[in-house]
KEKE-3310 file (N, C-alpha, C; in steps of 0.2 Angstrom, whole numbers, plus 5000, padded with zeros to 4 digits):
npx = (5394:5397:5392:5386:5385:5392:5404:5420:5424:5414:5416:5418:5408:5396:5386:5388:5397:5387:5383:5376:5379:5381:5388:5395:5407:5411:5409:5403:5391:5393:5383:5383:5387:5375:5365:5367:5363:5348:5344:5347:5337:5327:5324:5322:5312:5294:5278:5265:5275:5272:5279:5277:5282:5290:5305:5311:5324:5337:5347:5347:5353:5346:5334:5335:5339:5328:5321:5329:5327:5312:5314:5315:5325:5339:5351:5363:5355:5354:5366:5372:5377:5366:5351:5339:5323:5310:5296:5278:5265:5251:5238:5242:5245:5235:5227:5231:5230:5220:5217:5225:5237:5236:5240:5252:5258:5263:5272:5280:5287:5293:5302:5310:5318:5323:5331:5342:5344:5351:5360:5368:5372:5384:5390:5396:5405:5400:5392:5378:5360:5347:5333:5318:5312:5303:5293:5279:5268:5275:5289:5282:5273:5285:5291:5281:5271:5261:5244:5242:5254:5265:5279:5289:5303:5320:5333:5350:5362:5380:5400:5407:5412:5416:5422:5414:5406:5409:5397:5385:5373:5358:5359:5359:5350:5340:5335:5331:5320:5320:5308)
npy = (4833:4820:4810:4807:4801:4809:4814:4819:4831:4838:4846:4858:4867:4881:4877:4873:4882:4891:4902:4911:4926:4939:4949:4964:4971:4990:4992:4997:4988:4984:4991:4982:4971:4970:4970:4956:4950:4952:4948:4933:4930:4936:4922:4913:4897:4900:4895:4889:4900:4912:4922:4928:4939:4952:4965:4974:4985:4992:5004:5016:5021:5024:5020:5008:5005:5008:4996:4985:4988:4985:4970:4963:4970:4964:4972:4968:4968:4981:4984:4980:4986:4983:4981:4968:4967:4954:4950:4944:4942:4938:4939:4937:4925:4919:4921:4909:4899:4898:4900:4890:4893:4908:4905:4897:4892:4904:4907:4895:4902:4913:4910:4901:4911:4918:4910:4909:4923:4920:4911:4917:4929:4922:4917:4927:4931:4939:4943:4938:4934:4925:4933:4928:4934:4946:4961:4960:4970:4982:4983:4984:4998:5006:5003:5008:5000:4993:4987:4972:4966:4958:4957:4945:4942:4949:4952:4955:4962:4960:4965:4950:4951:4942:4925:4910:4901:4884:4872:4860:4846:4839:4819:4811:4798:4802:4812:4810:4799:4785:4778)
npz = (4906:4910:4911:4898:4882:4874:4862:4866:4858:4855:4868:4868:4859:4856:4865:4876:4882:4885:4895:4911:4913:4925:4928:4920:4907:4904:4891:4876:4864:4851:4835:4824:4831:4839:4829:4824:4833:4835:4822:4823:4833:4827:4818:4824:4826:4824:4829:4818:4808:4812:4819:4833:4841:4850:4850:4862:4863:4874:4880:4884:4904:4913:4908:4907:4922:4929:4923:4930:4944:4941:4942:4953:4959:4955:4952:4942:4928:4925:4925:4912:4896:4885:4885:4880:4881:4877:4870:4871:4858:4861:4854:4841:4839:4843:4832:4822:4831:4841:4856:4864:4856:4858:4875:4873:4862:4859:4870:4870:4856:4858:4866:4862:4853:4864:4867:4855:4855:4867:4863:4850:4856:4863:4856:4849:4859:4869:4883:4891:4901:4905:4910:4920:4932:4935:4937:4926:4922:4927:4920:4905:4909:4910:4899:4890:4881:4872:4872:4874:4871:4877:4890:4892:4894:4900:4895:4901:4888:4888:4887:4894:4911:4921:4923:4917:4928:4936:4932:4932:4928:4930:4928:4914:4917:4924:4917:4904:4893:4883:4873)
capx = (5393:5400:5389:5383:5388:5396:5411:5425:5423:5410:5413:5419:5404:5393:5379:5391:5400:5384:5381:5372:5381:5377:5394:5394:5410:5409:5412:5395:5390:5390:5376:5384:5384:5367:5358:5366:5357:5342:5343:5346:5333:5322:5326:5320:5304:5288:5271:5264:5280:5269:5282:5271:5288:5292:5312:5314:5330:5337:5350:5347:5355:5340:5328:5339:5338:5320:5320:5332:5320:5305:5315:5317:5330:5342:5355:5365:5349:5354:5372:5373:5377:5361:5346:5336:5315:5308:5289:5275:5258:5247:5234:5246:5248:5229:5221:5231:5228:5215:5218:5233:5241:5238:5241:5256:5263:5266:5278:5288:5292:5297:5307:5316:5318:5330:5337:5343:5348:5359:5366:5369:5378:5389:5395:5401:5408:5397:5389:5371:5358:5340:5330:5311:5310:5301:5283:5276:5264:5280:5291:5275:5273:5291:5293:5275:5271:5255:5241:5245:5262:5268:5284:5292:5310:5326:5342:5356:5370:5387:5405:5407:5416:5416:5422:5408:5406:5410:5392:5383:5366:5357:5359:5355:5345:5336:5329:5330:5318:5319:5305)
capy = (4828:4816:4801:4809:4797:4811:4812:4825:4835:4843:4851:4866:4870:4887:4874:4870:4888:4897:4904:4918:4930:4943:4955:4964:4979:4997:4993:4997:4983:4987:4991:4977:4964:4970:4969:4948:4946:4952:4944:4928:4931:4935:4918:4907:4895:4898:4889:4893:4905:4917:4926:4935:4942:4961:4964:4982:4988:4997:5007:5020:5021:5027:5015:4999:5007:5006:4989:4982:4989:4980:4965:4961:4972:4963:4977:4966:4970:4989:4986:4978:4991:4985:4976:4968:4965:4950:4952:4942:4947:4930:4937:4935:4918:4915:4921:4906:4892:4901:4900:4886:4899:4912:4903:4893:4893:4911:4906:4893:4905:4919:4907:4899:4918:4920:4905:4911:4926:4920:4908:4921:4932:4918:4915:4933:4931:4940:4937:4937:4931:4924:4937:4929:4935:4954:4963:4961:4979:4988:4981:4986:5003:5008:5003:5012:4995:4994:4984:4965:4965:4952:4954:4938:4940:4953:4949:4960:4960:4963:4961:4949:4953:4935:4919:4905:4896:4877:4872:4855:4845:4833:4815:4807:4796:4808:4817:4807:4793:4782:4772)
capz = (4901:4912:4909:4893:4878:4869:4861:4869:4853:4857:4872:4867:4858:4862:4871:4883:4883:4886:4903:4915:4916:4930:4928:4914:4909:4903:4884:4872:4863:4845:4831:4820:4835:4840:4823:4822:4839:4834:4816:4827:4837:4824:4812:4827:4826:4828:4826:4809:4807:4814:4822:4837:4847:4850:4853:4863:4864:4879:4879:4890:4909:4915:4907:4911:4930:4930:4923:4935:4947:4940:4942:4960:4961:4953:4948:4934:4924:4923:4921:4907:4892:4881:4888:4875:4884:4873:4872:4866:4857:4861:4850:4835:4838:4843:4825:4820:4835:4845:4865:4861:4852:4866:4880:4875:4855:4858:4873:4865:4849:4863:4872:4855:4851:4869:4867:4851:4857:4871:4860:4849:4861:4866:4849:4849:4865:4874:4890:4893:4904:4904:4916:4919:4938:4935:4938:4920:4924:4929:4914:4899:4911:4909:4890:4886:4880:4869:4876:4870:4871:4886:4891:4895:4894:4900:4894:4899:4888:4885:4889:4902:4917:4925:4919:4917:4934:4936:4931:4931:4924:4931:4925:4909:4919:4927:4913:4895:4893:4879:4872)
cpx = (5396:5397:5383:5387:5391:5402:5415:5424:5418:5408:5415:5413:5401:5388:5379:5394:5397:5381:5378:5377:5377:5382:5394:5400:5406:5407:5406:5396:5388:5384:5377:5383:5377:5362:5361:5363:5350:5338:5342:5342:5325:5319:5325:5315:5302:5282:5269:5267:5275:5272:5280:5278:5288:5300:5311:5321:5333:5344:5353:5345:5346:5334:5329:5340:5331:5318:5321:5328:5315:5307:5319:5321:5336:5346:5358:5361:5351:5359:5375:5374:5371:5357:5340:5329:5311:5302:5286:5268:5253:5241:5236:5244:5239:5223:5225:5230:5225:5217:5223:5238:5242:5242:5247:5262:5268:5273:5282:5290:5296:5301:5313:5318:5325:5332:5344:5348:5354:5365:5372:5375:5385:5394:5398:5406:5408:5391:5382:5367:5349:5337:5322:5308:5310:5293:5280:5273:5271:5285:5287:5275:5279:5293:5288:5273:5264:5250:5241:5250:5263:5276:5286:5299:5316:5331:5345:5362:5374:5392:5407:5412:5419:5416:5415:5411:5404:5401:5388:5378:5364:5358:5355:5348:5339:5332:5329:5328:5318:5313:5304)
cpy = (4821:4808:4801:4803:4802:4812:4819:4831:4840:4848:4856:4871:4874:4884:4877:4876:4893:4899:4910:4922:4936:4951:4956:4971:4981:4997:4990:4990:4986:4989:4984:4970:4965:4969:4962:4948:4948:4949:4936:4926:4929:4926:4912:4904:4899:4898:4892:4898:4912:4924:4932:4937:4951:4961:4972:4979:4994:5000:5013:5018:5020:5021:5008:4999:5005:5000:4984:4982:4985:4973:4962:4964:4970:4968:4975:4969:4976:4990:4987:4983:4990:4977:4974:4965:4959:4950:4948:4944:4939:4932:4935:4928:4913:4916:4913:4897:4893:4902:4895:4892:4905:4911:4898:4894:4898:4913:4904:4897:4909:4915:4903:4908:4920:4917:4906:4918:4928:4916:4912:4927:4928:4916:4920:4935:4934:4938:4939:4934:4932:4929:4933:4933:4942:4952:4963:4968:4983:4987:4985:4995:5006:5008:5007:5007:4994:4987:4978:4962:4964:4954:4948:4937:4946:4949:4955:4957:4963:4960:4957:4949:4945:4930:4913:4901:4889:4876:4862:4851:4837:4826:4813:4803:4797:4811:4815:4802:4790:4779:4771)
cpz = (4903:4912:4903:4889:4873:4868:4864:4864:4852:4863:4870:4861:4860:4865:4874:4884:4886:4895:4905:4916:4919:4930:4922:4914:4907:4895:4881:4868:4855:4840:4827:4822:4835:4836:4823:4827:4837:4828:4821:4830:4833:4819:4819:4827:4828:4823:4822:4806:4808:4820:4828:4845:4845:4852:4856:4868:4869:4881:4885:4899:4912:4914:4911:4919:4933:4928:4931:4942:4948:4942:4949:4962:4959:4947:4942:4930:4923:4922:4915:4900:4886:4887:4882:4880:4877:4874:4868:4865:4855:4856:4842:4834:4840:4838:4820:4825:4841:4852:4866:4859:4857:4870:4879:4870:4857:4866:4873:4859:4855:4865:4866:4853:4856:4868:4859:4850:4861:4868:4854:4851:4863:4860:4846:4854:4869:4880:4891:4899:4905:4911:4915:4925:4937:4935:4931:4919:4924:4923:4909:4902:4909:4902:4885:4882:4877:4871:4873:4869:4877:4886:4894:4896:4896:4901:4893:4894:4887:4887:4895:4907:4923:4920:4920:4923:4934:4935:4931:4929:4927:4925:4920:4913:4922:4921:4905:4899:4884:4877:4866)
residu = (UNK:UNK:UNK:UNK:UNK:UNK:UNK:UNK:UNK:UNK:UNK:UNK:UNK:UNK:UNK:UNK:UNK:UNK:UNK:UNK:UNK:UNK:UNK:UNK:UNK:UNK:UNK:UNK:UNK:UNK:UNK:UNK:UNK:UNK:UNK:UNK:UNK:UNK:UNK:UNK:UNK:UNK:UNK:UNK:UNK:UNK:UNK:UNK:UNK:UNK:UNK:UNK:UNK:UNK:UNK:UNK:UNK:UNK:UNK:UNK:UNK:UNK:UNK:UNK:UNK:UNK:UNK:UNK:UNK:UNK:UNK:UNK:UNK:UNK:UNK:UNK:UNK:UNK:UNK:UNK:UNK:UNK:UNK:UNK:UNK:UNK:UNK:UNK:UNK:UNK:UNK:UNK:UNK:UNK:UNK:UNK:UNK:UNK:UNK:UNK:UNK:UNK:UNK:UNK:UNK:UNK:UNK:UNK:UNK:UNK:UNK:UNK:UNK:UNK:UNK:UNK:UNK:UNK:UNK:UNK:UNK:UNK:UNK:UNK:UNK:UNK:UNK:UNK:UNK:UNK:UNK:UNK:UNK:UNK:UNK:UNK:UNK:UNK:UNK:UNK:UNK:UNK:UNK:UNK:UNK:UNK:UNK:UNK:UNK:UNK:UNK:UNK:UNK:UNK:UNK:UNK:UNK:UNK:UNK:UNK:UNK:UNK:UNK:UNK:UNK:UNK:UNK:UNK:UNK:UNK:UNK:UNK:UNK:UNK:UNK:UNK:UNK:UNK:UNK)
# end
């Protein structure tokens, strides 16, 4: 925020709070946290409120092994005590905006939907983190995934094990334009 025009007051917001975590402890991640992230999740935009997202929930060692797997092998993925797979169903979203709604709407709602849910998590003061880098096939395989249902998202979470790492954002200049 260093040549942001905001006022101090807002760093401690969970924006600014929210980070990737990759370390995740041993300690389950309750039903009562877990139903407000999925509430959260749920209660995000999208285009004609048409809500075309899936949440699976994963729980099981075994299954979160096999993900972790699908996902370049990035083991955090299967540490994590829940893995929440975010999934979208583009024909949802294309009986209201045709091949628009396919091919795009139905990837900003799923992506307000994680964003929703890592902020979420971070407001509980758990750690999460955005996964996109997985085989889509092996993912759907693994969940038994009914044919329409994209995943787009693994987010391990739980308690985090690592503090948030000094972080940084290109400049205002750089990526706000005015006109």
């Amino acid at each position: 925020m260093r040549d942001s025009p905001l006022n101090e007051k807002f760093a401690a917001s969970l924006f600014f709070r929210r980070f990737s975590c990759r370390r995740f402890g041993h300690e389950p991640v309750s039903d009562e946290a877990l139903a407000y992230l999925l509430e959260a999740a749920r209660w995000a935009p999208s285009a004609g409120n048409l809500q075309p997202w899936r949440f699976v929930v994963v729980r099981e060692a075994a299954v979160r092994a096999a993900l972790a797997s699908a996902a370049a092998r990035q083991r955090f993925v299967g540490e994590a005590p829940v893995l929440v797979v975010v999934c979208a169903v583009p024909a949802e979203s294309a009986r209201g905006y045709g091949e628009r709604g396919a091919s795009l709407y139905c990837l900003q709602d799923t992506a307000a939907a994680v964003e929703n849910l890592l902020l979420a998590a971070t407001e509980l003061g758990l750690g999460s983190c955005w996964v996109g880098a997985f085989d889509e096939r092996r993912v759907a395989s693994v969940l038994g995934l009914e044919e329409g249902v994209r995943p787009v998202a693994l987010v391990p979470i739980g308690t985090p094990a690592e503090e948030a790492p000094p972080r940084s954002r290109r400049p205002w200049r750089e990526t706000v334009r005015f006109v």
